[in-house]
C-alpha positions, 0 to 999 in steps of 0.5 A: 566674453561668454562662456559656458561652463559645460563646454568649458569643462568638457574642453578640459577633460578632453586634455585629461581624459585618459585618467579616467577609467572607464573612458579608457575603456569605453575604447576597446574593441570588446563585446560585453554587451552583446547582444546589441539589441538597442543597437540593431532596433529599427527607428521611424524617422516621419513615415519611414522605418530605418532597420537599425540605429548606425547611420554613416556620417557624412564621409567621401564625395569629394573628388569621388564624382565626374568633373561634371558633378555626377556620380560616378562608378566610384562614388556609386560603388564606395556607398553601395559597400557600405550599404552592403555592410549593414548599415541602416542610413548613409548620409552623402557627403557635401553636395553644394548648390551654390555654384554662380553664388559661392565663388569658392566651391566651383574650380576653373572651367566651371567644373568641380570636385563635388557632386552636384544635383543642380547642374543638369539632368545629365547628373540625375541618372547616377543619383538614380543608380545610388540609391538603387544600389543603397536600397537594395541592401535594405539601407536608406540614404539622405543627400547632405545638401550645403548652402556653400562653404563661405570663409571655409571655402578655398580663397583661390578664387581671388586668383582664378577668377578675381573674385572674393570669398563671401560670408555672412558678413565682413569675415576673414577666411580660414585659410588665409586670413589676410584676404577678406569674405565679403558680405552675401547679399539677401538676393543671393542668399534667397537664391539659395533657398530656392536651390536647396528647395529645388535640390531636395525636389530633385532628390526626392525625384531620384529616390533619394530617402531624405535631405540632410542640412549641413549647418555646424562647423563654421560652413556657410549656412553656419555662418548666417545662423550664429551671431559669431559670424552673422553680424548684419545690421539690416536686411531680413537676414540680420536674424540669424535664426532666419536662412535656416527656418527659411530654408526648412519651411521652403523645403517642406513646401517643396517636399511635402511633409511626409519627407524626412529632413535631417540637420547637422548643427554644433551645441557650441562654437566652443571658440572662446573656452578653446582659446580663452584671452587668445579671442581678445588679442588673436585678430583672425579670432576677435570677431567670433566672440560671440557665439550662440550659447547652449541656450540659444542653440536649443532655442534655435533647434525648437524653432527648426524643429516647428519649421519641420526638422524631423532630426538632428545630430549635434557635435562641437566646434568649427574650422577654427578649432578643427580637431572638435569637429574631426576628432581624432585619435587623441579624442577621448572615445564618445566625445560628444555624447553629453551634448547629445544628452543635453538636447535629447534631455531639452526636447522631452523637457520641452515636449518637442515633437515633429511635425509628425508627432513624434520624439525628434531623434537626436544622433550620438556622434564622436569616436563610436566606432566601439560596439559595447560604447555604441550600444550602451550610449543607446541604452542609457539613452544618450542620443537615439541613433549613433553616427559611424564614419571613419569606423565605417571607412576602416571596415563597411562590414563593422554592422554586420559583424557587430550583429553577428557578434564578431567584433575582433573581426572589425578592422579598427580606425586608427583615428589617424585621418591621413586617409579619410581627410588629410588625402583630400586635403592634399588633393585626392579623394578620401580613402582609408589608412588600414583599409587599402580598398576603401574608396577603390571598390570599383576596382579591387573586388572583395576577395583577392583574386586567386593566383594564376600559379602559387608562388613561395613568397617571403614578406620580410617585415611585419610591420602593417605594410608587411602584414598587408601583403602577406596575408593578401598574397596569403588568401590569393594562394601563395605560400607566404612566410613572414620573416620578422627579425623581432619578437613581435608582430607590428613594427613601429606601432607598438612603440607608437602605441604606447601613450595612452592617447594613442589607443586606437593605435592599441587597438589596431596592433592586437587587430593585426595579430588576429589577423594574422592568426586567422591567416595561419589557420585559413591560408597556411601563412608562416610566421618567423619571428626573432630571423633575421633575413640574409640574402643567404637565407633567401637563397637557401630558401628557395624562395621564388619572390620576395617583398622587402617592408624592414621599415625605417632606420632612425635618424641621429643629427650629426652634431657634436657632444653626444658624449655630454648629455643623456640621450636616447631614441624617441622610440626607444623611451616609447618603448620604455618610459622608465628611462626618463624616470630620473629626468626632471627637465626633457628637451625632445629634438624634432616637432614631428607626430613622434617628437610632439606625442612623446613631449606629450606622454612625458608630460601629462603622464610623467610630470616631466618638464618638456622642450620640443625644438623643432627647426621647421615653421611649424609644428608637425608640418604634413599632419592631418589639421585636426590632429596636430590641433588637438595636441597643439592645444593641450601641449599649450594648455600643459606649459609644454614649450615649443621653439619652431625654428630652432636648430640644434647645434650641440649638446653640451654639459647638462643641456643642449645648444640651439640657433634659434629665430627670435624674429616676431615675425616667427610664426606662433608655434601653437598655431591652431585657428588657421591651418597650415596650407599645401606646399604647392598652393602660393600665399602671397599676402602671407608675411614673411620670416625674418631673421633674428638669430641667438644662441640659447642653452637649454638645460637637460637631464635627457635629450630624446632624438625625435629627427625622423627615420630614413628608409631601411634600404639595404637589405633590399638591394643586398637580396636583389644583388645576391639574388638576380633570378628572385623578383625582390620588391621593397615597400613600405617605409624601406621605400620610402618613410611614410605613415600606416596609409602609405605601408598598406597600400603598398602592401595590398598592391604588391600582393595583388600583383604576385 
């Protein structure tokens, strides 16, 4: 089993991380090196000049379009602000074309949630409205066209339409192993060749800037050009360099050679320093051992490079170890800007130009939504361009500000991808966690619309729901006060800030206090702290509505023998580590987010000894795939032990009491290689549990309560008993527990409804 020892060491320091210092603060939102002149330098991609060196990643699409394939208002619109927003190249999202050929990428009905360019004319029209919209904000726009999906594509295809998945050759799928993708056959695949031929032809036609390959993370035309997956014995595609230096020849004979064509590809799989001896036993891993190395991947660039790749941008890992690929928060801040070196380092090594003549540009990608990263990453001369697509999601204006030198002004991702990923995961279409008008341009416009009338309003809770509100109801007009029964502003995220993992998290609550102080010199907001709102004081107040977002109350188990054991709140030991300090052994009842990071944090920044108990399947059910795989790994990684179904009975002298489900058939707890599917979607073929229960003590010198929180409902219902003249709304997690995605939605709507 092949190895690289650089993959492997940055896949160790992705687990570690935060000791380092200056990787801590590459993660702030500072400007010290502002002015950002490498940052806002133009760049030539072949014949054409791109104004700066932001190009947004490949980010929405997907459920964004008419059921047809052809843009539509809200696609158009979710660019074009993005475009507005001074961003120098957007590449779209998926469009594929390989409908008829990949039986996983079109629904029933022949329709799709992709956007297509291939169906008929009747799509071309809204291409056309895209890029003059994009253009006309001095933007360029590439359309990232995809062979298909293959093994990482839905398998449901089995039942609507009883045909099998297909891949490079006999692989499993990704979301359900057990059913089999079939081989592709070279009739079909050079049948996509054309198509993509076809569609850059088409894009170009529709002024479209440039094409862009989607060839890394595992998805179909990675499969045909990495031996981990393209395993053929025979045909003309048992190269697996062949379907890509097939596929860029075929477009420049369409296209020309003065038209741009960029390729996304991955240095590494990164499989086998991910899971080690797991790729010999794990059999949904065993056929993907042998991977391309870094050398054969440089190699293969070279060679796309003369076929006539004007640039790349290159990252790490596949479907199988998602969370490389889709860093999330937990990531270390410029994660793969060393890969982007080794290829820019090999290109001038090699003296490998374009077919133009020119240094092939090689895009920077990975958590580089921070200015000062952004900028010196160009300076020290990492990669050429940097890529931004979460960063872009949270704020279209982060450009803009950046130039202008206002970056405690841009709205920082959280890196929680319940928006951006998680949503379309689910069945919507990508939004954003802290930004409510994400992916609702068409809808909401840029500045609240004033009020009709101006309205005494009191927002009760300053957490992000709250601050939400109030300062959106604030700029519309209304005199708003915010009355917070703490100290401080933000709620639960400031506990939820506290591991160092979770800096973006840090990030965001010193943006919300910003945004609440130019809120008190902008729009007169009020700010309460340390009041406790009554119905009394409501009504002493005169207040004519009021929002209810008092978040959740926390949840403790009805269980006997609290009495017998050191126990506290997850919360409470966030908010205070110092109260484990004389706790060796720490057993954190509930496999949630909050239980899973806080076992982390005392781990790898305490040394404490952890037991996660978690009653459920799995681990951190409900979260985003690519965050609960990072924390899934290095918990594994770390000797953190995790009992899925396992529920707690009593605590007891020292230590805790639990029933748990020894059975084989127990899912692995660590699972990472396969994801966890929507409740609403059926595997039959998945195996089923059985039962073999036993009792266990598990030794403790702390309990932490991890069980979740339940909503904070009585103060709403309290004010609208007292309070039947007052209009009383109740957001947030005092409606319902949620995450920041759902409290600032809530927040923004009710505001705008005032």
């Amino acid at each position: 089993m092949k190895k690289d020892p650089k993959i492997q060491e940055l896949m160790d320091f992705y687990g570690h991380w935060f000791d380092d210092e200056q990787t801590v603060k590459d993660g702030k939102m500072t400007q010290e090196l502002y002015p950002y002149e490498s940052l806002f330098s133009p760049i030539q991609i072949n014949k054409m000049t791109v104004k700066n060196r932001i190009v947004m990643a490949p980010m929405g699409n997907i459920s964004m379009c008419d059921e047809t394939g052809r843009p539509n208002e809200k696609m158009i619109a979710y660019f074009t602000e993005r475009a507005k927003g001074g961003v120098g190249l957007i590449t779209t999202g998926l469009v594929p074309v390989s409908h008829g050929l990949d039986h996983t990428i079109t629904e029933l009905d022949k329709l799709t949630y992709f956007p297509r360019l291939d169906r008929s004319r009747t799509c071309f029209a809204g291409w056309r409205d895209l890029s003059a919209n994009v253009h006309s904000y001095g933007a360029r726009i590439f359309i990232q066209v995809t062979p298909g999906l293959g093994r990482v594509g839905n398998p449901q295809c089995l039942v609507n339409s009883m045909k099998l998945p297909q891949s490079a050759s006999m692989n499993p799928s990704w979301y359900m192993p057990q059913v089999p993708c079939v081989p592709m056959s070279a009739m079909k695949l050079n049948k996509i060749i054309k198509n993509i031929g076809q569609c850059a032809a088409d894009a170009k036609a529709m002024n479209i800037d440039g094409v862009y390959l989607h060839g890394h993370e595992g998805y179909l035309m990675e499969q045909l050009t990495n031996p981990a997956f393209n395993r053929r014995i025979m045909g003309p595609f048992k190269d697996w360099q062949a379907f890509g230096i097939k596929t860029i020849e075929y477009i420049r004979e369409r296209c020309g050679k003065n038209f741009p064509i960029m390729y996304r590809i991955d240095l590494s799989l990164a499989l086998n320093e991910t899971y080690g001896d797991k790729m010999n036993s794990v059999s949904s891993l065993k056929k993907f051992r042998n991977g391309r190395t870094i050398e054969m991947t440089l190699d293969y660039m070279k060679n796309l490079v003369r076929a006539g790749v004007d640039m790349f941008d290159v990252d790490l890992g596949c479907y199988d170890n998602w969370w490389l690929p889709h860093p999330p928060g937990s990531m270390p801040p410029g994660c793969f800007l060393d890969v982007a070196k080794i290829v820019k380092d090999f290109f001038e090594k090699e003296k490998i130009l374009s077919n133009q003549g020119l240094p092939v540009p090689v895009v920077g990608v990975g958590k580089l939504g921070y200015p000062d990263l952004a900028e010196r990453a160009l300076r020290e001369e990492k990669c050429d361009m940097v890529m931004l697509g979460r960063p872009l999601l949270a704020d279209a204006e982060w450009p803009n500000k950046a130039r202008t030198g206002r970056v405690d002004e841009i709205l920082p991702c959280i890196g929680c991808q319940e928006g951006c990923l998680n949503e379309f995961v689910e069945g919507g279409h990508p939004q954003c966690a802290v930004n409510p008008r994400t992916a609702f341009e068409e809808i909401y416009p840029a500045v609240p619309p004033k009020a009709e009338k101006a309205l005494k309003v009191a927002v009760i809770g300053a957490g992000p729901g709250g601050i939400e509100c109030a300062v959106t109801a604030a700029q519309r007009g209304h005199d708003v006060t915010i009355i917070e029964k703490s100290d401080r502003l933000a709620g639960r995220l400031n506990p939820g800030s506290a591991p160092k993992i979770k800096f973006d998290i840090k990030n965001y609550v010193e943006w919300l206090g910003g945004r609440v102080e130019r809120a008190k010199k902008d729009y007169g907001l009020k700010v309460e702290l340390g009041t406790e709102a009554t119905p009394e004081l409501i009504k002493e107040r005169g207040f004519d509505k009021v929002v209810v977002a008092a978040g959740t109350a926390d949840v403790t188990i009805p269980v006997d023998g609290y009495d017998k054991v050191n126990w506290i709140q997850a919360v409470d030991i966030l908010e205070n580590p110092e109260k484990a300090k004389d706790a060796k052994k720490v057993v954190v009842i509930g496999g949630g987010v909050t239980g899973c990071e806080t076992a982390f944090m005392l781990n790898k920044e305490y040394g404490k000894d952890v037991t996660v108990v978690e009653m459920a399947e799995y681990m951190m059910n409900h979260t985003c795939t690519a965050n609960r795989g990072y924390l899934l790994k290095y918990m594994y990684d770390a000797n953190i032990k995790l009992l899925n179904c396992t529920r707690l009975l009593s605590f007891t002298d020292g230590g805790v009491k639990v029933l748990r489900n020894t059975h084989k058939s127990v899912p692995d707890p660590y699972l990472t290689w396969n994801p966890i599917l929507p409740e609403n979607v059926l595997n039959p073929l998945a195996p089923k549990i059985k039962e073999d229960m036993k009792e266990e003590v598990l030794e403790a010198d702390l309990v932490v309560m991890a069980a979740g929180g339940r909503p904070s409902e009585k103060l709403f219902l309290d004010i609208q008993a007292a309070c039947p003249t007052i209009e009383v709304y109740n957001i947030g997690d005092s409606f319902k527990a949620g995450k920041v995605f759902e409290a600032t939605k809530s927040g923004y709507n009710c505001a705008l409804n005032l």
